[in-house]
C-alpha positions as CSV (number, residue, x, y, z in Angstrom):
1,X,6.6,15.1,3.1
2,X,7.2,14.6,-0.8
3,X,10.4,15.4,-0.5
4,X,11.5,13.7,2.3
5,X,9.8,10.4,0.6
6,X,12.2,10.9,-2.4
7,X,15.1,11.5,-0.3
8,X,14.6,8.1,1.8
9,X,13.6,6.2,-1.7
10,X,17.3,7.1,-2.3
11,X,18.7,5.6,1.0
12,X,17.0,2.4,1.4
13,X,17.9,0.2,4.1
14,X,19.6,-3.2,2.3
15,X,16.5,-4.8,3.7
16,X,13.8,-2.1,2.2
17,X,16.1,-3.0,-1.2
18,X,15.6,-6.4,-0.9
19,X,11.8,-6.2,-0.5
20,X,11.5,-3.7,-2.9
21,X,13.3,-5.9,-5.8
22,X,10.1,-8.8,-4.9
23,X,7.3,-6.0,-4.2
24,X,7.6,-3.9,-7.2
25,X,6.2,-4.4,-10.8
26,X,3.1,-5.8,-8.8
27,X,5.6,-9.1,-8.5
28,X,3.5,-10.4,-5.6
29,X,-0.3,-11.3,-7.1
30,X,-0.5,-8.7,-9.0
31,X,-0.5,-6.2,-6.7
32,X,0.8,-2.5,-7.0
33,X,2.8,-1.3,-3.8
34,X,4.7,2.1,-3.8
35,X,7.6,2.9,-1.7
36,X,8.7,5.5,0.8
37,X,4.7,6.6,0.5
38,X,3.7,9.6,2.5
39,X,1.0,10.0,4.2
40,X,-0.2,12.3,6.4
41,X,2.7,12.8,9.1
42,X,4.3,9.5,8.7
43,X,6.6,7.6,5.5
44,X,5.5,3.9,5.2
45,X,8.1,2.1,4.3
46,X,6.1,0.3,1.5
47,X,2.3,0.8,0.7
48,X,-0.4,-1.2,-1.3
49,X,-3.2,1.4,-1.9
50,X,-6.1,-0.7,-3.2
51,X,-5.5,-2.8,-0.1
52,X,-4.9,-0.2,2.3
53,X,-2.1,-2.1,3.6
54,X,1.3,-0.9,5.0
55,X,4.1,-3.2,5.1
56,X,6.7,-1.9,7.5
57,X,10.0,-3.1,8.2
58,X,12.0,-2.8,11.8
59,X,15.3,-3.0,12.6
60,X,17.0,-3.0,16.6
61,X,16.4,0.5,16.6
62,X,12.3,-0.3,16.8
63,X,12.9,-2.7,19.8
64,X,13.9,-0.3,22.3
65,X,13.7,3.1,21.6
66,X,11.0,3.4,18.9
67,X,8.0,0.9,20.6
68,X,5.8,3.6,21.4
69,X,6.2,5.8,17.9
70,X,5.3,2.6,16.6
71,X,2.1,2.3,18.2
72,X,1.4,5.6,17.8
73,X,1.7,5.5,14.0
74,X,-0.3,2.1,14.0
75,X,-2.8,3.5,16.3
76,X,-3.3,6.7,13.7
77,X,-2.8,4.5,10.4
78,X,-5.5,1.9,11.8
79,X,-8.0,5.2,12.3
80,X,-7.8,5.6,8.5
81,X,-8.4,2.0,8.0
82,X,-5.3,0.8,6.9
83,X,-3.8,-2.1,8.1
84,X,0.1,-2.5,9.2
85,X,2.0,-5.8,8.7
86,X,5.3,-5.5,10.2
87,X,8.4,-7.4,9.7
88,X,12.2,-7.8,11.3
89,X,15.2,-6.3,8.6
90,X,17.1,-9.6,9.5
91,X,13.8,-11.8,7.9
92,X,14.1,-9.7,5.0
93,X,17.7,-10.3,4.7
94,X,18.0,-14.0,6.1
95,X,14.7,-15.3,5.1
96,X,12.9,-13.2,2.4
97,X,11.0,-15.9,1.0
98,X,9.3,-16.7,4.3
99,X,8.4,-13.0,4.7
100,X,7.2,-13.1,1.2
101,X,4.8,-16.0,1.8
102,X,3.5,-14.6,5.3
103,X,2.6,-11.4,3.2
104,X,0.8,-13.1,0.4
105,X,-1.2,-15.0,3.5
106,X,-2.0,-11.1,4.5
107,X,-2.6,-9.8,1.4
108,X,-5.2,-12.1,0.1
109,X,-6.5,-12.1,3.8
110,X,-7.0,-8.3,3.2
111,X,-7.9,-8.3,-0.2
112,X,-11.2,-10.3,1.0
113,X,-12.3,-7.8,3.4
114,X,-11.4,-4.5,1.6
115,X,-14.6,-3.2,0.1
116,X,-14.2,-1.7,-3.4
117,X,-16.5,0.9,-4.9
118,X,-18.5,0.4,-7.0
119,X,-18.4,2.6,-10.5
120,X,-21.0,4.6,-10.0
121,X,-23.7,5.6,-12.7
122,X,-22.7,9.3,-14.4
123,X,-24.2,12.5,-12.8
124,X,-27.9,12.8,-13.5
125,X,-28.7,8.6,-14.2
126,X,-27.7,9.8,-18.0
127,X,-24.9,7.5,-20.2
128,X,-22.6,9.3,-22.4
129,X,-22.7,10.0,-26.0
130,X,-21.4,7.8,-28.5
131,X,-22.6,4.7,-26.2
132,X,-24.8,2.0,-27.5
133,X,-28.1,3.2,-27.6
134,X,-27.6,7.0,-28.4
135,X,-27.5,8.3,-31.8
136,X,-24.4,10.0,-32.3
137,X,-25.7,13.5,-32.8
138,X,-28.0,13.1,-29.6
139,X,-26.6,15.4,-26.8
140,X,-26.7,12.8,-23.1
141,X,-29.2,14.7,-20.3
C-alpha cells in the first residue's frame, strides 16, 4: 500500500494538486493533513489524523460506475471512526475557495467532537528523574 501511495502522490489529479497547494504546511487552521495516506485497503486522497477526517475528491468517474465502492469505503472508514467529507474535482478547480471554507466549517465541526487523550501519568504513578522534586541522584520507582 506504501508504495502504491507514493506512486499516486506522483500523479495527482490537477484538482488533488490544487487542494494539496491550500491543505499542506497545515495552511488551513493549523492543521496537518497528509496525502495519498494509506490505510488499510483503501488510499484517501488526503487525511487529517488528529481529526480523523478524510477529505476525498470525485470526479465523473464516481457518479456512475464507482457509487457503490464509495459507500463501501465510507461504510468501512466510518467503522474506524473516521469521518469522510467529499467534494466534486470541478469545485476544486472552479471554486476552491468555496470548498476551502465548507472544509474549515467541517473541520472545526470535527475538531469539537474528536476526543483527545489524555497524557497519561508514567508506568507505576512515578515521575522521571531530573523533574522538580527529585534529587538528581535519586533513581524514579
Amino acid at each position: 500500500m506504501t508504495a502504491r501511495a507514493r506512486k499516486l502522490r506522483g500523479s495527482m489529479t490537477n484538482a488533488e494538486t490544487r487542494l494539496w497547494c491550500a491543505l499542506c504546511r497545515g495552511q488551513l487552521d493549523g492543521h496537518q493533513f497528509r496525502r495519498q495516506h494509506p490505510i488499510g485497503p483503501y488510499t484517501l486522497d488526503f487525511y487529517c489524523v488528529s481529526l480523523r477526517l478524510a477529505v476525498e475528491l470525485d470526479g465523473g468517474q464516481h457518479a456512475e460506475r464507482r457509487i457503490h465502492a464509495d459507500e463501501r469505503r465510507t461504510r468501512w472508514l466510518s467503522e474506524k471512526s473516521i469521518v469522510v467529507v467529499r467534494y466534486w474535482n470541478n469545485d476544486v478547480l472552479s471554486n476552491l475557495q468555496g470548498v476551502l471554507d465548507d472544509l474549515l466549517t467541517r473541520v472545526e465541526q470535527r475538531a469539537q467532537t474528536v476526543t483527545h487523550s489524555p497524557t497519561l501519568p508514567l508506568s507505576g504513578g512515578g515521575s522521571t528523574v531530573g523533574s522538580p522534586g527529585h534529587d538528581s541522584g535519586e533513581v524514579a520507582r
